[in-house]
C-alpha positions in Angstrom: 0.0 0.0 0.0 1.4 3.2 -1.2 0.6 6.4 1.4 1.6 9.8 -0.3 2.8 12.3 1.7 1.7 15.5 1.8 3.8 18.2 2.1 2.2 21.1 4.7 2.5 24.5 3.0 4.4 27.1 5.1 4.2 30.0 2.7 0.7 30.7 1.0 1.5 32.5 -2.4 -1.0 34.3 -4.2 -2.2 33.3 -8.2 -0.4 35.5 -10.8 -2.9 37.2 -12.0 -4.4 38.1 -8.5 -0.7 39.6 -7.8 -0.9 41.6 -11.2 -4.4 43.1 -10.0 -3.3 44.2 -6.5 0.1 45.0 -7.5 -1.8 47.3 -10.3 -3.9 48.9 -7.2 -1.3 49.9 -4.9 1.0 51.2 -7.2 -2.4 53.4 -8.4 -2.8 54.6 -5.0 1.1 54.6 -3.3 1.4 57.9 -2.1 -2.7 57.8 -0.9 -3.1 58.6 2.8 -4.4 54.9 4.8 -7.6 56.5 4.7 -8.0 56.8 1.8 -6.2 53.9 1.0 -8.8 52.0 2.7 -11.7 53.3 1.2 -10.4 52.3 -1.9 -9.3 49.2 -1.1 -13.2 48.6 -0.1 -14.5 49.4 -3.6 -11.8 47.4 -5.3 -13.1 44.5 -3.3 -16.6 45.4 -4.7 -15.6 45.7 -8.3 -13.4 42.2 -7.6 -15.6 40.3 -5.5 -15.5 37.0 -8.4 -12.0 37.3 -8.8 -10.9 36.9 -4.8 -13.8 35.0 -4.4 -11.9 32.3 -6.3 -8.6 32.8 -4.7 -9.8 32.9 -1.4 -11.4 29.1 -2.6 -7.9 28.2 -3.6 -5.8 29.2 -0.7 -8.7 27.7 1.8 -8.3 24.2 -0.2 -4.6 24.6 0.1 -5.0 24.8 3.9 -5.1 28.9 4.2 -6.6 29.6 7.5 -6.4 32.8 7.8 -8.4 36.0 6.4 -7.8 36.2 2.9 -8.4 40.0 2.1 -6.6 41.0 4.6 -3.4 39.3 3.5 -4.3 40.7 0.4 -5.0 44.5 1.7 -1.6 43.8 3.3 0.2 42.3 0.7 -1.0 45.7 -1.3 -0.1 48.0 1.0 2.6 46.7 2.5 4.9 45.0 -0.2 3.3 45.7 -3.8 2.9 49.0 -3.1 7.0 50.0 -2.9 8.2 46.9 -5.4 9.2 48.2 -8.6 9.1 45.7 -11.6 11.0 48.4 -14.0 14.6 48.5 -12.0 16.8 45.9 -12.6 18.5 44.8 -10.0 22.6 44.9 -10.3 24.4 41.7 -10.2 26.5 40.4 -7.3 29.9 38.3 -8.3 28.6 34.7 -6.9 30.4 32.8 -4.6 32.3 29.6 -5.2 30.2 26.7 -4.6 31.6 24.4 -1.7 30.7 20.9 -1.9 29.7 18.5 0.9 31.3 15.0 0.5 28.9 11.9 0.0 29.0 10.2 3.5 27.1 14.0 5.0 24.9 13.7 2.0 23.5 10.4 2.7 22.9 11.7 6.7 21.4 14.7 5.5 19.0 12.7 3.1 18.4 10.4 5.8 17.7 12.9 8.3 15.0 15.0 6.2 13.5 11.4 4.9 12.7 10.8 9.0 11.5 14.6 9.2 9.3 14.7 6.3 7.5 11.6 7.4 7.1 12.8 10.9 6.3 16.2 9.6 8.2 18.7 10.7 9.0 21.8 9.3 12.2 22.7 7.4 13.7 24.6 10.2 12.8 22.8 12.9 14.1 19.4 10.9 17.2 21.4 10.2 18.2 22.3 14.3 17.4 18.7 14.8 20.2 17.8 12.7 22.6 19.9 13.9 21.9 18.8 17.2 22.4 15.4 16.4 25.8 16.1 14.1 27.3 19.2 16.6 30.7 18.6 13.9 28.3 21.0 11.2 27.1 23.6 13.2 29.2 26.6 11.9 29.2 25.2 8.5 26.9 27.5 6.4 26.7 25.4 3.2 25.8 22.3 5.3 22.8 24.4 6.3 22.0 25.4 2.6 22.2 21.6 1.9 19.9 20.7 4.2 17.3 23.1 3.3 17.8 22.2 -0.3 17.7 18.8 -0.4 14.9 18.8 2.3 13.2 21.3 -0.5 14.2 18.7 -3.4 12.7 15.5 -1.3 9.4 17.5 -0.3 8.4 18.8 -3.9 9.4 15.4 -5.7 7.8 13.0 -3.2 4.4 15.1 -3.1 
């Protein structure tokens, strides 16, 4: 008997098209006062109602307990407002990657297989680890190993 595993979602992201709408929105009223910011905000829910109707649907099937317009009012006002598609951001010099040999590999792997099954979140699974295997703890590209491969193993075993 085959049980799937279902990965718990940490991070609740909106549909593109419902970021293009309130990302349109705030950058129409940025400099508005939160006043009037809110007032508008209520008549765009009016003139909307279908659309977030549906995502508020989709993130509640997801598992989306909280209150869907206001993540949305805040999203708005609080991130889409000040994000600016136009300027392209400059370039950093990456680092050299450091790789981890095959013996802390397989305990990683084995590690998040134990975590995902008993599920616990990324984080937590991670300190868990370390606590475990105190020889890592400084190592920052252990860390992004760990988070990666437990990404990798969550998204492909869904």
């Amino acid at each position: 008997m085959d049980t799937a595993i279902v990965p718990q979602i940490y991070r609740f992201k909106f549909d593109i098209n419902i970021i293009n709408i309130i990302s349109s929105f705030a950058k129409q009223h940025q400099h508005a006062a939160q006043k009037d910011y809110k007032e508008e905000w209520k008549k765009f829910i009016e003139e909307n109602k279908e659309i977030i109707m549906r995502e508020e649907t989709r993130l509640k099937e997801l598992g989306y307990e909280g209150n869907v317009e206001e993540k949305m009012y805040k999203s708005g006002r609080y991130y889409f407002k000040n994000k600016n598609p136009d300027k392209n951001p400059v370039k950093k010099e990456r680092k050299k990657y450091q790789r981890i040999n095959n013996e802390t590999r397989q305990l990683i792997k084995l590690h998040v297989d134990e975590s995902i099954k008993k599920n616990i979140k990324p984080a937590d699974a991670y300190d868990n680890f370390i606590i475990k295997n105190p020889l890592l703890k400084d190592n920052i590209s252990i860390k992004k190993a760990y988070k990666n491969i437990y990404y990798n193993y969550q998204t492909i075993h869904i």
